[in-house]
Structures are given as C-alpha cells and as structure tokens.
C-alpha positions in Angstrom: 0.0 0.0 0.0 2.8 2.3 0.7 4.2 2.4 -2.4 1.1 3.6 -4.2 1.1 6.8 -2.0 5.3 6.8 -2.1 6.5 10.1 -4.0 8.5 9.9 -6.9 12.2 9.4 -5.9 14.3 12.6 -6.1 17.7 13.0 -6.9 19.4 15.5 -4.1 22.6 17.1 -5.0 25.2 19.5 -2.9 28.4 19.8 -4.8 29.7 17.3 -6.6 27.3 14.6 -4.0 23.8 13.4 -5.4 21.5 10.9 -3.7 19.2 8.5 -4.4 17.1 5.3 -3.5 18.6 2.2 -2.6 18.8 -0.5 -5.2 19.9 -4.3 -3.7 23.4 -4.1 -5.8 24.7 -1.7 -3.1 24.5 -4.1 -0.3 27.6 -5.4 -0.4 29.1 -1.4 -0.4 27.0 -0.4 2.4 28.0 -3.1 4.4 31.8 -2.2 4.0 31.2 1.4 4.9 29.4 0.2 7.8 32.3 -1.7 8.7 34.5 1.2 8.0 32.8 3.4 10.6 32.5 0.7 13.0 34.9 2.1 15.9 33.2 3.6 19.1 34.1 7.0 17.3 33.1 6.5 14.0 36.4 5.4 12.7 37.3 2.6 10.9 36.4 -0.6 12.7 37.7 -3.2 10.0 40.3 -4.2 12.2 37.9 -5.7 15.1 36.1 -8.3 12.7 37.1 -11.3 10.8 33.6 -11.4 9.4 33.9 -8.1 7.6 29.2 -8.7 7.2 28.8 -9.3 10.8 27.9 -5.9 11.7 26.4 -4.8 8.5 23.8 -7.6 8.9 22.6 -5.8 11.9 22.4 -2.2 11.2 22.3 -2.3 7.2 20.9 -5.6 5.7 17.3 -5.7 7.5 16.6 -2.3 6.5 17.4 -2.4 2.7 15.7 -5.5 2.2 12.8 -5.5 4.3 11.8 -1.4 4.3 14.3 0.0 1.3 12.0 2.7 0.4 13.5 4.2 3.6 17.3 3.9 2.7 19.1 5.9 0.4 22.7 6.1 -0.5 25.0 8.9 -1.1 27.2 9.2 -4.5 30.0 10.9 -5.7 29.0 12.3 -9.3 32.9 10.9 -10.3 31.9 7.6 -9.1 28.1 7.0 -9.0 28.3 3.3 -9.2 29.6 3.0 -6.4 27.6 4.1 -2.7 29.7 6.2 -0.2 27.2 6.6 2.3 23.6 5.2 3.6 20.9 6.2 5.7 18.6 4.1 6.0 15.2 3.5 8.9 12.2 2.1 9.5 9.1 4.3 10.3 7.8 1.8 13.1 10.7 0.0 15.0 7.8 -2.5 16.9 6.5 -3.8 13.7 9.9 -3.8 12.2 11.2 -6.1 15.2 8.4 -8.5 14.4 9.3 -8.3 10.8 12.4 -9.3 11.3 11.7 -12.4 13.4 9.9 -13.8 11.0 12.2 -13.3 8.4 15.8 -11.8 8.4 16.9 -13.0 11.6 15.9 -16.9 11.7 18.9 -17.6 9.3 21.3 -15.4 10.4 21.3 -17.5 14.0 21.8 -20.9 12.3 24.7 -19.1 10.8 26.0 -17.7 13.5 25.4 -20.2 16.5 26.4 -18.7 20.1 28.5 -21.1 21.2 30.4 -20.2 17.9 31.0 -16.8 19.5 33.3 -17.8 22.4 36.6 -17.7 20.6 35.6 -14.9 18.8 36.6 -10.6 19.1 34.8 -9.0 21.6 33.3 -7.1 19.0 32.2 -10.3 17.6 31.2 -11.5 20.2 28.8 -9.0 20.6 27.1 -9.0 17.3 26.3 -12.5 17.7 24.7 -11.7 20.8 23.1 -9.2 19.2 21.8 -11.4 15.9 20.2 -13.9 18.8 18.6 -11.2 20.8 16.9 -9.3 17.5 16.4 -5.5 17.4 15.2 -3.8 20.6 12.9 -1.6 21.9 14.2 1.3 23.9 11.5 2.7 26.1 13.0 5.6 26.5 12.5 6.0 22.8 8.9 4.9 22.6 7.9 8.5 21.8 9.9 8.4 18.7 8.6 5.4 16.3 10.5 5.7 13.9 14.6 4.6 14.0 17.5 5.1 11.8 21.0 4.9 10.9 23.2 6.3 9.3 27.1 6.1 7.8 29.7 7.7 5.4 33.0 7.0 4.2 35.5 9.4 6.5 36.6 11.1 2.8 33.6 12.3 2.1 32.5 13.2 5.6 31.7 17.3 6.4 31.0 18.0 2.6 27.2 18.4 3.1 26.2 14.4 2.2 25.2 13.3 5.8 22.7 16.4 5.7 21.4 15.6 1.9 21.1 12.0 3.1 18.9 13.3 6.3 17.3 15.8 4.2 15.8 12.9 1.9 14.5 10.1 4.9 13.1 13.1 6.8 11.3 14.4 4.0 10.3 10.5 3.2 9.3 10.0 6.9 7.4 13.4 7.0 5.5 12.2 3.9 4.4 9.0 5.9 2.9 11.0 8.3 5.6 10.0 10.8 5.6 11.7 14.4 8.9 11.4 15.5 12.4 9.5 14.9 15.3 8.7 16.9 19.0 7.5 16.5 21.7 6.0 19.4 25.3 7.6 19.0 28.4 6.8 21.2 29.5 9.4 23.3 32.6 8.9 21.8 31.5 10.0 18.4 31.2 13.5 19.5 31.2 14.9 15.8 28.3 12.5 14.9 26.5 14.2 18.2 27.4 17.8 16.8 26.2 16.9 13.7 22.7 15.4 14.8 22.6 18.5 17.4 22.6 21.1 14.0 19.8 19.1 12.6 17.9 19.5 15.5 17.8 16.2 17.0 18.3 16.4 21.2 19.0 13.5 23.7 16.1 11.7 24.9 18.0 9.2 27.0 21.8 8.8 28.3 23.8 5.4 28.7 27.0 5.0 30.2 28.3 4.2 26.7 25.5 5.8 24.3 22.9 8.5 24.1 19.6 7.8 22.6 18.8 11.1 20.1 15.5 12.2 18.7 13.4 14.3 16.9 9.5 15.3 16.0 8.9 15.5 13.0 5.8 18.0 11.1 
C-alpha cells in the first residue's frame, strides 16, 4: 500500500554529492562502509572483525531489504556506481522487530550459533549476541517510532552528504505522516553528536556508553 502513495524518488545534490534510493546491488558497499565506521568514534572498525558482514547484517541488511524505500545512498557524481554513504530507517521500529523475526533474523542465527562466538573478538562476540537477541525496543524512545542509521566514508564526511542524506529520509518520513524518529550515537562520536545536534535532534536518554537522540517530525 505504501508504495502507491510513495512520491517519486528525487535526486538530491550539494556539490559534486547526489542521492538516491537504494537499489539491492549496493548491499555489499553499504555493508563495508558500515564496517569502516565501525569504531566507538566512528572510525574505521575493519580491524575488530574477521567477518567483515557481521555488523552490516545488523544495522544495514534488515533495512534495505525489508523497508528500502527508507534507505538511500550517497554518491559521488565521479563515481556513481559505487555508494559512499547510507541512511537508512524504518518508520515503526515494533513492527519492524516482528518483521524481522519472521524473516531476516531466523537464518542469520543458524549461521551464527552462540557457542560459535566464544573464541571470537569481543566485537564479535557481541554481534552474535546481538543477531540472537533481535532488534530492541528502547522505552525511552517509545515516543519516537520511527529509528535510523546512518554512515559515510570518512573522505567524504563534512562536505554536506550526511545532511542531503537526512534531508531525503526526513522528508520520506514526513510524507508517511511519521511523528517522531530517533538514532543512538556513542558518546565517543562527538562529531556525529554535533552533527545530529545542528539538525535539530536532542538526547532523549543517556547510557554509560550511548545517548539515545531524537526528533519530531511536522
């Protein structure tokens, strides 16, 4: 149904960066620059997995596949083929958990059994405990539905994409009718907290590692 109301897909530009919709040949890109933001602050994390999809099938895959019409990718105009940045969301993170029961996450645990995860990283480790216990509900977030994530390759960071990415799932969310969104951001990534801070998203809940971010939405 959503489609059939879904406006046409725009093409945002600032400089020589453009976006535009996800298309499933940019999953395996998205899930290296998720890796290669992967640190606590937002640095390259490459170095803390051998399974260089571990992470991305957390924060990246479910999204793109099961809700795409809320991810986007950011592009070079030089090199449009390949993605240098993603945002992507879902508009309802309880229905999305349940979506993802049923469907993304059920394989991904026969693939990566817990006991597996002993000799692993402690990165990991983590993300296998994570795959088993499925996307969570934050209470203190209930007031903001919606969730998202996003990443970009450090090169291309503070030239404007991370807002034309925003600027494209707000206005997407906004057309949904969407009340509110939130993110969670290490305290460590204090330019990702600036930058969420200009856009006008404030903290909703703090974590001894993490805040939890949002923002209403018209």
């Amino acid at each position: 149904m959503h489609s059939d109301l879904r406006p046409t897909p725009r093409t945002r530009r600032s400089m020589n960066l453009s976006t535009r919709p996800v298309h499933p040949s940019d999953l395996p890109q998205l899930y290296r620059i998720c890796l290669r933001t992967a640190n606590a602050d937002g640095t390259d994390g490459t170095h803390l997995f051998e399974d260089p999809d571990l992470m991305g099938h957390f924060y990246v895959g479910p999204y793109a596949s099961l809700e795409p019409e809320l991810c986007f990718v950011l592009q070079a105009d030089d090199a449009p083929a390949t993605p240098a940045g993603y945002i992507c969301a879902t508009r309802d993170i309880a229905a999305f958990r349940r979506r993802c029961e049923d469907t993304w996450f059920p394989p991904l645990r026969r693939r990566y059994p817990l006991p597996d995860a002993s000799d692993r990283s402690g990165a990991e480790q983590e993300f296998y405990a994570l795959i088993h216990e499925g996307i969570d509900l934050n209470a203190d977030a209930a007031a903001y539905p919606a969730r998202l994530h996003i990443a970009l390759l450090p090169e291309l960071q503070r030239r404007g994409g991370g807002r034309l990415l925003m600027d494209a799932l707000l206005e997407r969310l906004n057309a949904r009718a969407v009340p509110a969104v939130h993110l969670e951001v290490n305290r460590r990534n204090t330019g990702a907290i600036a930058f969420y801070e200009a856009l006008g998203f404030h903290r909703v809940a703090a974590y001894p590692q993490a805040y939890v971010m949002g923002r209403t939405l018209a």
